[in-house]
C-alpha positions in Angstrom: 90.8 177.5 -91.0 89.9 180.1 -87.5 86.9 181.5 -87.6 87.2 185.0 -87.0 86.5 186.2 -83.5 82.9 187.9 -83.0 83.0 191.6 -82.9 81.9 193.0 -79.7 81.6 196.4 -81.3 77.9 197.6 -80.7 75.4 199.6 -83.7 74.4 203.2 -83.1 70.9 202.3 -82.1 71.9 200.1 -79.0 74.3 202.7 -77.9 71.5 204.7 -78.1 69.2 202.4 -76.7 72.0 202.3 -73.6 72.2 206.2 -73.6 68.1 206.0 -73.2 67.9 203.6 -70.3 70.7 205.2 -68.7 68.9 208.4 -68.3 65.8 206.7 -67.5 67.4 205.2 -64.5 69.4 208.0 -63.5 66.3 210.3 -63.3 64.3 207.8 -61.5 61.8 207.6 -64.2 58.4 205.3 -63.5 56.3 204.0 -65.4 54.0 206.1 -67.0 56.3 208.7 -67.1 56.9 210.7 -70.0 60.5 210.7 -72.2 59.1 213.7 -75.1 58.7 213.7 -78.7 60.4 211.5 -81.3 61.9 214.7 -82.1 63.2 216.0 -79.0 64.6 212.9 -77.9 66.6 212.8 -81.2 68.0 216.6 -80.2 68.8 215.5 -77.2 71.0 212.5 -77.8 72.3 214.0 -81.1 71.1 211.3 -83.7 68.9 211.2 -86.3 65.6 210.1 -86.5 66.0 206.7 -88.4 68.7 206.0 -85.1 66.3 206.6 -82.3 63.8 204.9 -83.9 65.2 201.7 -84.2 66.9 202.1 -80.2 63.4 203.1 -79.1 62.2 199.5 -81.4 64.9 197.9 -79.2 63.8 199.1 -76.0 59.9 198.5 -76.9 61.1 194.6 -77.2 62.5 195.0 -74.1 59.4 196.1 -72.4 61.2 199.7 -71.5 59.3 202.1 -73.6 55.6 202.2 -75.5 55.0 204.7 -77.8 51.5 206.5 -78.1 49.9 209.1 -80.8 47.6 212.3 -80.7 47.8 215.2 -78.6 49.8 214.4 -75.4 51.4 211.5 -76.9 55.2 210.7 -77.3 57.5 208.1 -75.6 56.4 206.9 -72.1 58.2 204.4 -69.5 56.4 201.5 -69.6 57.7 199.4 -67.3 60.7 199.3 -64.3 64.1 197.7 -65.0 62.9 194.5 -63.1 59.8 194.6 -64.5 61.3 194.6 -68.5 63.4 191.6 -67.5 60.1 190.0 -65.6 58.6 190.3 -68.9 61.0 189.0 -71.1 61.9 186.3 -69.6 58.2 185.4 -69.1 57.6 185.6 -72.8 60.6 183.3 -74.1 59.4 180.9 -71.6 56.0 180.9 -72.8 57.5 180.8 -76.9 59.7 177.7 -75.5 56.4 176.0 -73.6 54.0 176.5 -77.0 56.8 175.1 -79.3 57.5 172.4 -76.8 61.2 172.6 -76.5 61.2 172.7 -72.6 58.2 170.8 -70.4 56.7 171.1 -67.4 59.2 169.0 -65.2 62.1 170.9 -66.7 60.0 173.9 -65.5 59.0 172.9 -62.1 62.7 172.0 -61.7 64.2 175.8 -62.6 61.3 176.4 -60.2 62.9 174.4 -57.6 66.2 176.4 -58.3 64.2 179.6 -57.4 61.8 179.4 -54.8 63.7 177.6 -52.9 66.2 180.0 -51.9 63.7 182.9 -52.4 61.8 181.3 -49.5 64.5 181.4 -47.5 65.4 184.8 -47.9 61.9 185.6 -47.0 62.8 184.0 -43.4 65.9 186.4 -43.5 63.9 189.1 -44.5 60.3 189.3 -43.5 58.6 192.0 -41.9 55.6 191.7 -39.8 54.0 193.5 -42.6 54.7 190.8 -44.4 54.1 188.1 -42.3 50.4 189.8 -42.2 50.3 189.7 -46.2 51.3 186.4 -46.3 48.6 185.3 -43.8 46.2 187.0 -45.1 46.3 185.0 -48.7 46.0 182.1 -46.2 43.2 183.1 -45.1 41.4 183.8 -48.1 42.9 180.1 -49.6 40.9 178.5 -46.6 41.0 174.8 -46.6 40.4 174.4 -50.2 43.1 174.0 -53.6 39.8 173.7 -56.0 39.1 176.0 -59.0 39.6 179.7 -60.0 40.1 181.4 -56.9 42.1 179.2 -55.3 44.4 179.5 -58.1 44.9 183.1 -58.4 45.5 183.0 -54.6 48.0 180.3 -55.0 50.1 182.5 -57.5 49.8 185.5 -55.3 51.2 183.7 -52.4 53.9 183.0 -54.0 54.9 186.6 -56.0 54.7 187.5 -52.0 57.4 185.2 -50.9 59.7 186.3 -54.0 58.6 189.8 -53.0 59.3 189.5 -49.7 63.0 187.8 -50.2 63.5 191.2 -51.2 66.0 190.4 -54.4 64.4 192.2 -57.4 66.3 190.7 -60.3 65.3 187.2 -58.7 61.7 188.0 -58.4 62.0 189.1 -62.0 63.3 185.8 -63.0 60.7 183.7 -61.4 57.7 185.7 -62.5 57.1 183.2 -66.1 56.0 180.5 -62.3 52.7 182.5 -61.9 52.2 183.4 -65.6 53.2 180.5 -67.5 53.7 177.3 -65.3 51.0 177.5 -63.0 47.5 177.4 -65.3 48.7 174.2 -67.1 50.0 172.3 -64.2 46.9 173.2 -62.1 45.0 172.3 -64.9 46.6 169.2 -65.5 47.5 167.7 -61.7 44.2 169.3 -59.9 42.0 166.4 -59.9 44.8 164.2 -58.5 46.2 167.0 -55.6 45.0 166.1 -52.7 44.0 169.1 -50.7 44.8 169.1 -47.4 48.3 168.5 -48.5 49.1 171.5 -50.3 47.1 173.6 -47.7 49.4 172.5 -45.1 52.6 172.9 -47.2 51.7 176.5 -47.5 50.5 177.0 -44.3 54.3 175.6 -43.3 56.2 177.8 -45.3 54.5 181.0 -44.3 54.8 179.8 -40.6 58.9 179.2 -41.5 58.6 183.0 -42.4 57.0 184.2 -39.7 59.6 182.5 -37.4 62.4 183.5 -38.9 63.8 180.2 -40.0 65.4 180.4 -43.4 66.5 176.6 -43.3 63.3 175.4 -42.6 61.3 178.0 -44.9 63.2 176.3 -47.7 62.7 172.8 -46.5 59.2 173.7 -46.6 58.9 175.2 -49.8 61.4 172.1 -51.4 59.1 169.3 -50.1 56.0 171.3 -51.6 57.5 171.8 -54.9 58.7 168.2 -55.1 55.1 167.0 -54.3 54.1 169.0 -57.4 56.5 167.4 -59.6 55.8 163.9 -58.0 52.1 164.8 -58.6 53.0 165.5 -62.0 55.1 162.3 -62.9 52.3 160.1 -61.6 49.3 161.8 -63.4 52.0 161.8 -66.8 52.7 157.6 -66.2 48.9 156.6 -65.9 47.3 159.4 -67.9 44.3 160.3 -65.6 44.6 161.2 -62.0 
């Protein structure tokens, strides 16, 4: 017996919900911005307020919207296009991490599938503005990959080069790395890193970048990402650094 084909026909609310983020975008809306009232934006799209409700409920999931009481309140932008995706993606990562139905060398790997060609883009891409950014995290870094600092520098280096490739729906993909991958696999490989290492694997990408070399910027950032995972594997087969 066919199953019957899936209907492709969408509810009220998330033609609403469409209607919304349409005219977000179209008006260029930031966040922080302000939609209205409940009220007016119900007048405005012609529904009723049970409708907009739930299509504001659907664009709150999606990061898009936040809703605040009191005088002054109503419907704000919360967040960018990129940045909702950013988000979301971020947080089923996370779900999938905590419930264990995806590990850190599947991660690492999609990381591979990122970076990768981010960094080389980067090369494409990079302005001496940039370049300065980029050198500047350097800097700070120093010769050390040991404790706190070091690894909120580490993750800003990187949200540069994905900035600086200049694709926003790929930098919004690979923003779980710095939020969800990178404490536990700091946490877990640090003692066993040695540090000179990945000091001089970042010190090559950026110096890729700054010559305009795409093929070597991702040769760069491949061999640093498979040190990771071959740091990883070792420190999962012997269970201690």
């Amino acid at each position: 017996m066919a199953l019957p084909e899936p209907s492709l026909r969408r509810s009220a609310p998330e033609e609403v919900a469409d209607a919304i983020r349409a005219w977000m975008f179209g008006r260029g809306l930031v966040p922080g911005d302000r939609l209205g009232r409940e009220e007016d934006l119900a007048q405005r799209f012609g529904v009723s307020r049970p409708t907009l409700r739930e299509a504001l409920r659907l664009l709150s999931s999606a990061h898009l919207v936040r809703a605040t009481k009191g005088p002054g309140g109503g419907i704000f932008v919360a967040a960018t296009p990129e940045q909702g995706i950013g988000r979301s993606v971020t947080d089923s990562v996370a779900s999938m991490l905590s419930a264990d139905s995806i590990d850190l060398e599947e991660l690492i790997e999609t990381r591979m599938l990122l970076e990768i060609p981010l960094a080389g883009l980067a090369a494409q891409r990079a302005t001496d503005a940039d370049v300065a950014a980029l050198r500047a995290v350097l800097d700070e870094a120093g010769d050390t990959t040991q404790g706190e600092v070091f690894r909120g520098l580490d993750r800003r280096l990187h949200g540069l080069i994905a900035q600086t490739a200049g694709n926003r729906l790929a930098r919004a993909f690979s923003e779980w790395i710095g939020a969800v991958l990178q404490p536990p696999l700091h946490a877990l490989i640090e003692p066993a890193v040695v540090d000179a290492v990945i000091v001089e694997q970042h010190r090559d990408i950026v110096r890729a970048i700054e010559r305009g070399d795409p093929t070597a910027a991702e040769r760069a950032m491949r061999e640093h990402l498979v040190y990771l995972h071959d740091v990883l594997s070792a420190v999962r087969r012997t269970g201690e650094p």
